[in-house]
C-alpha positions in Angstrom: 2.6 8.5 24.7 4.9 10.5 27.2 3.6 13.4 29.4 3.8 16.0 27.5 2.2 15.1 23.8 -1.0 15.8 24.7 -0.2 19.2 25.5 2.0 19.3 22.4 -0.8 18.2 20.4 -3.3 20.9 20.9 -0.9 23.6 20.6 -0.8 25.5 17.4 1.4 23.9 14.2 3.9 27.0 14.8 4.2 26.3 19.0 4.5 22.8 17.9 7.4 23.4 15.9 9.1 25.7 18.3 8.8 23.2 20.8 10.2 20.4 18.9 13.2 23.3 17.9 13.8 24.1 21.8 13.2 20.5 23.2 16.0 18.6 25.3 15.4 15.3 23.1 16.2 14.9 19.5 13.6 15.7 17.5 13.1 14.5 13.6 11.1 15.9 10.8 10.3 14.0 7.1 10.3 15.1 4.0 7.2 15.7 2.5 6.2 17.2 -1.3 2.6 17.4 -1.9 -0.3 16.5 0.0 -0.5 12.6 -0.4 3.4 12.7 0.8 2.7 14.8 4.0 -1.1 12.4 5.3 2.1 10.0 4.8 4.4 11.2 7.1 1.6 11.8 9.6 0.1 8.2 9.3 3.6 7.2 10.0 4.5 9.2 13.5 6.3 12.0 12.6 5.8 15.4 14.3 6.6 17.4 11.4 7.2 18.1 7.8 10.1 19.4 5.8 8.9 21.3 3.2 11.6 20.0 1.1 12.6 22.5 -2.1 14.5 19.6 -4.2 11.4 17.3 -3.8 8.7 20.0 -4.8 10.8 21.3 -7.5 11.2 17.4 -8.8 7.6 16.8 -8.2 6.9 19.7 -10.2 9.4 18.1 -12.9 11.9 21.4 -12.5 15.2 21.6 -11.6 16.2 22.8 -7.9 17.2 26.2 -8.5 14.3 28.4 -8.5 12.6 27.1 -11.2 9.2 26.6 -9.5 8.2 30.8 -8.3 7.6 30.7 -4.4 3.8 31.5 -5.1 3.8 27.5 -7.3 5.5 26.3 -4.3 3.1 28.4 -1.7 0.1 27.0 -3.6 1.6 23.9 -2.9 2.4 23.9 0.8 -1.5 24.8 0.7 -2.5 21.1 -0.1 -0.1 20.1 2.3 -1.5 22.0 5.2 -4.9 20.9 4.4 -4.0 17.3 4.1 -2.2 16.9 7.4 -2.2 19.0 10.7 1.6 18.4 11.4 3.9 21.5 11.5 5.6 22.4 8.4 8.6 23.9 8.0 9.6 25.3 4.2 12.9 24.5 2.7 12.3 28.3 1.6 15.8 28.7 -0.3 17.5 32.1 -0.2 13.8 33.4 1.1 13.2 34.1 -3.0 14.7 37.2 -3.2 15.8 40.1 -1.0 14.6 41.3 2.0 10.9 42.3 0.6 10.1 39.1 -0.6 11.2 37.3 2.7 9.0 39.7 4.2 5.5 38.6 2.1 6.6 35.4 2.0 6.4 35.0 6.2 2.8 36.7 5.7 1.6 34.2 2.9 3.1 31.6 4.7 1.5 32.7 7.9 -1.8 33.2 6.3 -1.7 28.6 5.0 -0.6 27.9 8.6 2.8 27.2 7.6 5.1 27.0 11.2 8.0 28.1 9.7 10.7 28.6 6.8 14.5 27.8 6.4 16.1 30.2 4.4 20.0 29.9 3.3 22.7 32.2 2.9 23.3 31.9 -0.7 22.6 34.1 -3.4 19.0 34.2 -5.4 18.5 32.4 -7.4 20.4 29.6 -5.7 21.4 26.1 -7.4 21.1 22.6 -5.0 24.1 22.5 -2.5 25.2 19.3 -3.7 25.5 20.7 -7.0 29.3 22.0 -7.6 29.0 23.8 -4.2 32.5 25.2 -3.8 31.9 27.1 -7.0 28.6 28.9 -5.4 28.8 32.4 -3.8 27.5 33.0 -0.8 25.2 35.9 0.5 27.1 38.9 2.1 26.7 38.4 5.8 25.1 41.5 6.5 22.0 41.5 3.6 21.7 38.3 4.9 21.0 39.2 8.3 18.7 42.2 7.1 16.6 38.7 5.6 16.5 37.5 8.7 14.9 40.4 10.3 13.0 41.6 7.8 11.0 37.8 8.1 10.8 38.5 12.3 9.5 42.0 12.0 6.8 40.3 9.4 5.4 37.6 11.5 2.2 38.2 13.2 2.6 34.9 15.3 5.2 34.9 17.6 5.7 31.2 17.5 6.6 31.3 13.7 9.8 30.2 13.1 12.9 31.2 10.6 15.8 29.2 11.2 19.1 30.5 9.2 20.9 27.6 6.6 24.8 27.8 7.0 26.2 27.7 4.2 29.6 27.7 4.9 31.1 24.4 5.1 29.4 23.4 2.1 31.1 26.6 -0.1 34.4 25.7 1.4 34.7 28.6 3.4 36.3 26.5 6.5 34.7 25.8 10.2 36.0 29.3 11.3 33.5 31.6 8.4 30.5 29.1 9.2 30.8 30.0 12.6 31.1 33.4 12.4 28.0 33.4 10.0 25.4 31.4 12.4 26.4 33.7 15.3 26.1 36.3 12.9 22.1 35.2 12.3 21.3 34.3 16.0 21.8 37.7 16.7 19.9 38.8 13.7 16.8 36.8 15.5 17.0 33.3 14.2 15.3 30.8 16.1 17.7 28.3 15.2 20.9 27.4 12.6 20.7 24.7 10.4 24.5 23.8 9.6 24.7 21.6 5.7 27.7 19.3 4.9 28.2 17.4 2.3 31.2 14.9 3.4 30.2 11.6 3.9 31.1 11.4 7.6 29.9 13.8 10.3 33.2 15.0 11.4 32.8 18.9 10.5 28.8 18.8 11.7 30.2 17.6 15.0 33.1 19.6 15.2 30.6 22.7 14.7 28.2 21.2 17.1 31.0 21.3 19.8 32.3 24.9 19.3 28.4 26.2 19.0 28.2 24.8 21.9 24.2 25.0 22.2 23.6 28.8 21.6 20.7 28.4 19.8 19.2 25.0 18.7 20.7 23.4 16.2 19.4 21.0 13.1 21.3 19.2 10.8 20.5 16.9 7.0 22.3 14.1 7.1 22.0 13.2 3.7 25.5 12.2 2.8 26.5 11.3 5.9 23.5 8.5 6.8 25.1 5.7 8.0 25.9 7.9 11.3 24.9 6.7 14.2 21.6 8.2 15.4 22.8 8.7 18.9 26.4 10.1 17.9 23.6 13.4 17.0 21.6 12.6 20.7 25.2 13.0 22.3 26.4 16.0 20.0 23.0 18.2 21.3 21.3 18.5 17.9 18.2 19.5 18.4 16.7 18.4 15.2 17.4 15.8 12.7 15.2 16.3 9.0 15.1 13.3 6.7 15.7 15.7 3.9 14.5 14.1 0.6 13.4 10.2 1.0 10.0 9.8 0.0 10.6 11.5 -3.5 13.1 8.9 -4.1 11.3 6.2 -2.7 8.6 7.5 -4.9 10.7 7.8 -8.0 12.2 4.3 -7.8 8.8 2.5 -7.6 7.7 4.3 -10.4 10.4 3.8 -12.5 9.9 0.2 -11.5 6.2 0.1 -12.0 6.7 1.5 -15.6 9.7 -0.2 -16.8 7.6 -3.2 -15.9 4.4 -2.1 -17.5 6.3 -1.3 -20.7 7.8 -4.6 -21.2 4.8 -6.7 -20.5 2.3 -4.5 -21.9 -0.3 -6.0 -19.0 -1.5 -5.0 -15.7 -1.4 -8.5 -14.3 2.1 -8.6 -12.8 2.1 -5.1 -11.0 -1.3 -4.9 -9.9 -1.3 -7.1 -6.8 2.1 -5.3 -6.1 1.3 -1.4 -5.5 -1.1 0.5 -3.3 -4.7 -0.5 -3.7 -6.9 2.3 -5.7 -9.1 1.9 -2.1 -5.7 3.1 -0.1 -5.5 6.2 -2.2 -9.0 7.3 -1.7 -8.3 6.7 2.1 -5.1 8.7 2.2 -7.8 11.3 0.3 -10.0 11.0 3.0 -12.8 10.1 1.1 -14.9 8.2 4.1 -17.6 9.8 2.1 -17.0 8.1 -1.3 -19.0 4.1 0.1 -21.8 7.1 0.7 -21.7 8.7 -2.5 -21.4 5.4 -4.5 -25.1 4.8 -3.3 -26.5 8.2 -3.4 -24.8 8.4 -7.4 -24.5 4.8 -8.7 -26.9 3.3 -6.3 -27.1 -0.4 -8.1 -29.2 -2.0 -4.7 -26.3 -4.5 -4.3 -26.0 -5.9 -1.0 -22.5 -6.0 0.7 -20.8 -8.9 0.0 -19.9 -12.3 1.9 -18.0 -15.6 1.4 -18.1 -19.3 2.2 -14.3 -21.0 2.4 -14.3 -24.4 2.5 -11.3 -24.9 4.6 -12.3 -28.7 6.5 -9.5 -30.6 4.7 -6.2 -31.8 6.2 -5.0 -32.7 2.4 -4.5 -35.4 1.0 -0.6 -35.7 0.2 0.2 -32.6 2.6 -0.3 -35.5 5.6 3.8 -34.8 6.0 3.3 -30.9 6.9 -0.3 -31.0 8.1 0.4 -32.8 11.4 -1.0 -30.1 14.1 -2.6 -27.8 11.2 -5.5 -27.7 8.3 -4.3 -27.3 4.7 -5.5 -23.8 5.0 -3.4 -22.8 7.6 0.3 -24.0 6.1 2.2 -20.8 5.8 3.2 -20.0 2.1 5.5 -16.9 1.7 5.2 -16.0 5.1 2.1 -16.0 5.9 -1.0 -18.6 5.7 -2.5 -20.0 3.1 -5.9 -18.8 4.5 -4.6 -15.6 5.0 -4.0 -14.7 1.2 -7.6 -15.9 0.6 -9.0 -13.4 3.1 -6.9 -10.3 2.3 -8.0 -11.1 -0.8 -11.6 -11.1 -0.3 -11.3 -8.2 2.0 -9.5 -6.6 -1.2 -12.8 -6.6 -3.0 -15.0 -5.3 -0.3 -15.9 -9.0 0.4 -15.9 -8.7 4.7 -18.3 -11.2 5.2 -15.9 -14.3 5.2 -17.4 -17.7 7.1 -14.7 -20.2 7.4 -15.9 -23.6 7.1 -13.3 -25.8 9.3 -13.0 -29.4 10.2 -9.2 -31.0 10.5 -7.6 -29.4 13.2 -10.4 -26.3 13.4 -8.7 -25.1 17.3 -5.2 -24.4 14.6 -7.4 -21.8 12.0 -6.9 -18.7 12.6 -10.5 -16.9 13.3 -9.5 -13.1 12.8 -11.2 -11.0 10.8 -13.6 -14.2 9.8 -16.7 -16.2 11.1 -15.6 -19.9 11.8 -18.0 -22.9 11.8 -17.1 -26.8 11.8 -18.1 -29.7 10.1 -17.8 -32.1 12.9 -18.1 -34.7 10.2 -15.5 -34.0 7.6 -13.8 -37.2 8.0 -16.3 -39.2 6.7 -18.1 -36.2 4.6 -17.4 -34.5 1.3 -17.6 -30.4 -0.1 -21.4 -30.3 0.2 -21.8 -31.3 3.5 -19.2 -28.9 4.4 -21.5 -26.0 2.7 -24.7 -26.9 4.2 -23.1 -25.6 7.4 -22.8 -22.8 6.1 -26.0 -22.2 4.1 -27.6 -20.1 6.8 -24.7 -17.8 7.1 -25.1 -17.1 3.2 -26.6 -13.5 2.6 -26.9 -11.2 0.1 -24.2 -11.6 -2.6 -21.7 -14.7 -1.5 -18.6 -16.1 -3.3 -18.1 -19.8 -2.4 -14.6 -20.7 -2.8 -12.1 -23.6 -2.0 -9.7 -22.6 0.5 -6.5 -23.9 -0.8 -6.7 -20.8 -4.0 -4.0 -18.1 -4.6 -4.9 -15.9 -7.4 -4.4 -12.4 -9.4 -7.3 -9.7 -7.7 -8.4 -9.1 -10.8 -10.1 -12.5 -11.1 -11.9 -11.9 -7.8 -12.5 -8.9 -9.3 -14.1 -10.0 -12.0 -15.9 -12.8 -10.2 -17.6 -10.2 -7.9 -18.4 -7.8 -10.6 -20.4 -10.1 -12.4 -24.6 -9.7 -12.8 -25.6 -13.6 -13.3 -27.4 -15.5 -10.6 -24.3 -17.8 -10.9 -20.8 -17.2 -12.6 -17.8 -19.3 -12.0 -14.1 -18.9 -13.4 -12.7 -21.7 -15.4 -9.1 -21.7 -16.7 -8.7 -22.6 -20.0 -4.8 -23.2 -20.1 -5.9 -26.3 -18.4 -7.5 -28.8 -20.5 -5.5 -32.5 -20.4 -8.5 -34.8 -18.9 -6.5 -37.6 -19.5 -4.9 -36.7 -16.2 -6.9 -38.9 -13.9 -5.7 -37.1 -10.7 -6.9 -33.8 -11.7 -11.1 -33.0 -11.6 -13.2 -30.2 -12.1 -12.5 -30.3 -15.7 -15.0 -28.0 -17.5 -17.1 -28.0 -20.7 -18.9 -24.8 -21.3 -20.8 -23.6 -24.4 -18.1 -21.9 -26.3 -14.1 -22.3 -26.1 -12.4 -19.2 -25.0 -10.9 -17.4 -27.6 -9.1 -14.9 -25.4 -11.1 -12.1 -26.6 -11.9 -9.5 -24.6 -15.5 -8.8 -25.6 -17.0 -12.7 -26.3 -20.3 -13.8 -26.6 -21.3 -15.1 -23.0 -20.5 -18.0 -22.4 -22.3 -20.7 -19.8 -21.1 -24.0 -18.0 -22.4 -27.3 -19.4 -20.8 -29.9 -16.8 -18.0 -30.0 -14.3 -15.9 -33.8 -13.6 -17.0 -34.5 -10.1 -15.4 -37.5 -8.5 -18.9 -39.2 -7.3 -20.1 -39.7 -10.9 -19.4 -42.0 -14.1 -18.0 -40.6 -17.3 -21.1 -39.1 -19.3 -21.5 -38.3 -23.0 -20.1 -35.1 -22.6 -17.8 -35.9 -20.2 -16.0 -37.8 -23.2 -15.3 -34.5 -25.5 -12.3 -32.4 -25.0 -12.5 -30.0 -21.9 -12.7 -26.9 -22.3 -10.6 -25.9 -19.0 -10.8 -26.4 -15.4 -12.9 -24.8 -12.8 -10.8 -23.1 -10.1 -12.7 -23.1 -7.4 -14.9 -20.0 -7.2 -18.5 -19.8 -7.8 -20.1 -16.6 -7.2 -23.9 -16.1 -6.3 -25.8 -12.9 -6.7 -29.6 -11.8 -6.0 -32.1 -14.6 -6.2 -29.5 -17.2 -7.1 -28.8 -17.3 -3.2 -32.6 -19.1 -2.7 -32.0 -21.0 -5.9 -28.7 -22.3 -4.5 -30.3 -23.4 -1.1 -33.2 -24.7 -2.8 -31.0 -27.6 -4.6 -28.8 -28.2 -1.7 -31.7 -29.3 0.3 -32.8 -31.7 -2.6 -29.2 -33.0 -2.7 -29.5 -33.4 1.0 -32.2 -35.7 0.6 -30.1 -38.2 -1.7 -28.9 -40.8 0.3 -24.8 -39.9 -1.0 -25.5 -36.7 0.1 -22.4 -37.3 2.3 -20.1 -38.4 -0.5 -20.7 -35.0 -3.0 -18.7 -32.3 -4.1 -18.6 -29.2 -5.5 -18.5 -30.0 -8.7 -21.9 -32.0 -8.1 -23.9 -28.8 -6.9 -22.9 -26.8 -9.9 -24.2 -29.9 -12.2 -27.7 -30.2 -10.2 -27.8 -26.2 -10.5 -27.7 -26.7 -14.6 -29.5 -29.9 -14.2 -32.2 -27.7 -12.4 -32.2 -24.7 -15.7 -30.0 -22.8 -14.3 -27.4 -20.3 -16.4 -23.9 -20.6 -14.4 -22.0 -17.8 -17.0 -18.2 -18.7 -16.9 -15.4 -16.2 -16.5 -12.3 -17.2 -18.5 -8.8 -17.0 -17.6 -5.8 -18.4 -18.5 -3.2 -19.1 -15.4 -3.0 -16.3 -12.8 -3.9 -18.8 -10.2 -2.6 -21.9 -8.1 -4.2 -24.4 -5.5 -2.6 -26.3 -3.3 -3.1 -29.9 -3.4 0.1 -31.2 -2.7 3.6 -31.5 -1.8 4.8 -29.8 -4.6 1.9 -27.5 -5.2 2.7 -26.2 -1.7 6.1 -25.7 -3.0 5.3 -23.9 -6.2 2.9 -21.7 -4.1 5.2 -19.6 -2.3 7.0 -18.6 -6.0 3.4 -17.5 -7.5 2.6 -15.6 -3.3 6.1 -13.8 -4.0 5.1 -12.4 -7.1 2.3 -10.7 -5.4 4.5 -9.1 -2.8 5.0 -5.5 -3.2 7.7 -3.6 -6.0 9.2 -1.9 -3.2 10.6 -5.6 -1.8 11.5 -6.7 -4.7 11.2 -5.7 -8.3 11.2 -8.6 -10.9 12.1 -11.1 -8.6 8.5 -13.1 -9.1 9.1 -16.6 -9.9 8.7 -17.7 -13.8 5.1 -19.4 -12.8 3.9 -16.0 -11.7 5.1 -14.1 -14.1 3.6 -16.4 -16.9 0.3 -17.1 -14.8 0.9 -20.5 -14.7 -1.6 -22.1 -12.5 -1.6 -25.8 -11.5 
């Protein structure tokens, strides 16, 4: 923060502007089109807002011409305001008629703290610039500067600004006419020129900027001409740079994306982990109330939620890439595995997160979690992991192998659940006869992918402590991923059979798979959640591998749109 924002920051939205218009440093406004757009450009430093006419119109689905009545677009710079303090200045077109309607259009803007308006000397209604420009007439000089003053003698705050569009250059009417014109309006009262060009270089802007020679402050839209330099303008003395129509393209890409995408697959699954989070657009809403009014309205007495990750592994078959880190820490599409895990707990509200180390526990990265070690997990299995963690468990808790990458929607899901216990199983995944793969499941019922089924429970999970069993000789009917989620009472039930387990004398040999089995062996209904791929673990070489392909297909559209790796756009798992 220099010396003087503070100052600039408690001044009025119109001084603020005026400032930025008069300052001795370049000075850069963003394009903004409805309120979401301009708590956007806030978040991300600007100073102010251009009230862009193309992107309202095309947010209004109009052409740029007039099409929208300055009242729509009024009504619009309304939401603006409210959503953001920053200064706004409207693209305000030829001013939307003559004289009189520049005049009530400085009081209504006035009145929605609007800082200023841009007005160009073209004839209402006007057509885009970059539209066939040399064929559009331009206002006559002198009605245009009765505009101009018309929109002074109207303000009631003196730090309200009109700055005067040159039209000129754009027309064809040569460097000599669109100098003529912006001396023309600085006289008139403008409080600054905004000279347009369409050429793809900035030869004519600077040639302008040179003969102007700093009159009045100058602003340019380097919209064709965008691979300039940013300093060539610092050096030129323009006073103000506007990023002119970005964020309704940037918009309009990833939606075209987004439902070209949805179109084809006819699911949810491959761009949901890619766009903003439903949670980001209620905070760019500003809906801090909305946690509040959840348990005033749908008050459902469910505690926040926690985690257990069981992250004390090296991995066995990752001993090549695991020298000075745990599994859980190997990096996998640039960041680490652990990482995913917790952003995606964090996702689902789930902030809770104990981290359950052992190998190498000085390598895990501790932010945002609660780290505890099992001094022992060289010579110890899963469970003694988990007991711990058993006092950290509270309220709700999803317990969870730490080598998982998954589609939200199964946390989701997982989290969402009412049963004591509730685990997901996948049921793409069902060849037993693979002897290096456990935590095969059999369950009560075979998924039939419908999206209403009877419920369904868990009847046995393949641990590697036991011998093969009576059921353990039927066809699976998938494998358990690796989540189990406990809710209400289940918590106590949990922690009563984990200390009866601890009393067996290969307490220090079990697994997972051996709690959930002593949980059914004690009565207990662990409901299953069904998927079928949308998942990977990471248990060796090559699953490390094939990891970063199913991470990259949860990167955002904007980085790159269809570029997910066959496995995650199938949902393969493991």
């Amino acid at each position: 923060m220099n010396a003087r924002e503070p100052a600039f920051v408690s001044a009025s939205r119109s001084a603020r502007l005026r400032q930025m218009l008069v300052s001795n440093e370049l000075e850069f406004m963003m394009e903004a089109h409805n309120g979401l757009s301009a708590r956007i450009v806030r978040e991300a430093g600007f100073k102010a807002i251009w009230g862009s006419g193309l992107a309202i119109s095309a947010q209004f689905g109009v052409r740029d011409n007039n099409e929208a009545s300055w009242t729509q677009v009024v009504d619009n710079l309304e939401f603006m305001a409210d959503a953001s303090d920053l200064p706004i200045l409207l693209d305000g077109d030829t001013g939307y008629g003559n004289f009189n309607n520049v005049r009530r259009l400085v009081r209504k803007l006035e009145q929605r703290g609007i800082a200023g308006v841009c007005i160009e000397d073209k004839q209402f209604p006007k057509t885009n610039s970059f539209i066939n420009g040399e064929a559009q007439p331009l206002a006559d000089i002198d009605e245009f500067c009765g505009k101009i003053k018309a929109g002074k003698d109207s303000q009631s705050d003196e730090n309200f600004s009109i700055v005067a569009r040159v039209e000129a250059l754009i027309a064809g009417w040569g460097m000599e006419e669109a100098l003529r014109r912006a001396e023309a309006y600085r006289l008139a009262g403008a409080d600054a020129i905004l000279i347009h060009s369409k050429l793809s270089r900035p030869d004519e802007i600077l040639e302008f900027a040179r003969e102007w020679a700093g009159r009045a402050p100058l602003v340019i839209v380097p919209t064709k001409y965008y691979s300039t330099p940013t300093e060539v303008f610092r050096e030129a003395g323009i006073s103000t740079v506007i990023w002119a129509n970005h964020l309704i393209r940037a918009a309009t890409s990833a939606m075209q994306a987004v439902a070209r995408e949805i179109h084809t697959s006819e699911t949810l699954v491959n761009v949901e982990d890619r766009i903003a989070a439903v949670n980001e657009i209620f905070r760019l809403q500003d809906a801090d109330e909305y946690s509040e009014a959840e348990d005033r309205y749908l008050s459902s007495g469910r505690a926040a939620g926690s985690a257990v990750v069981l992250a004390a592994s090296r991995g066995k078959g990752l001993e090549a890439v695991t020298q000075d880190r745990p599994k859980v820490m190997l990096p996998v599409a640039g960041k680490p595995l652990l990482r995913w895990l917790v952003d995606a707990f964090k996702k689902q509200g789930v902030n809770d997160i104990t981290v359950v180390g052992g190998y190498r526990a000085d390598a895990i990265d501790t932010a945002g979690i609660k780290l505890v070690v099992n001094d022992r997990h060289a010579e110890t299995g899963e469970l003694a992991s988990l007991a711990c963690a058993l006092d950290k468990l509270s309220g709700d808790t999803v317990i969870s192998y730490g080598d998982l990458l998954f589609r939200s929607y199964i946390l989701r899901d997982l989290v969402e659940s009412e049963a004591a216990f509730s685990v997901v199983v996948d049921s793409s995944l069902t060849d037993a006869e693979n002897a290096s793969v456990r935590d095969f499941a059999w369950c009560s019922a075979a998924d039939d992918r419908g999206l209403f089924g009877n419920k369904v429970v868990l009847r046995h999970v393949s641990s590697g402590q036991e011998a093969s069993s009576a059921i353990a000789a039927q066809t699976p009917h998938g494998r358990w991923v690796g989540l189990l989620n406990v809710r209400g009472a289940g918590r106590e039930r949990l922690q009563t059979v984990m200390r009866e387990l601890q009393a067996r004398a290969d307490f220090a040999s079990l697994d997972m798979p051996a709690l959930l089995n002593a949980l059914i062996e004690a009565g207990e209904s662990i409901e299953v959640q069904y998927v079928h791929g949308h998942w990977r673990g990471v248990n060796d070489l090559e699953d490390f591998r094939r990891a970063g392909d199913f991470a990259h297909g949860q990167t955002p559209l904007a980085a790159s749109v269809g570029g997910a790796d066959a496995d995650a756009a199938n949902g393969a798992a493991q």
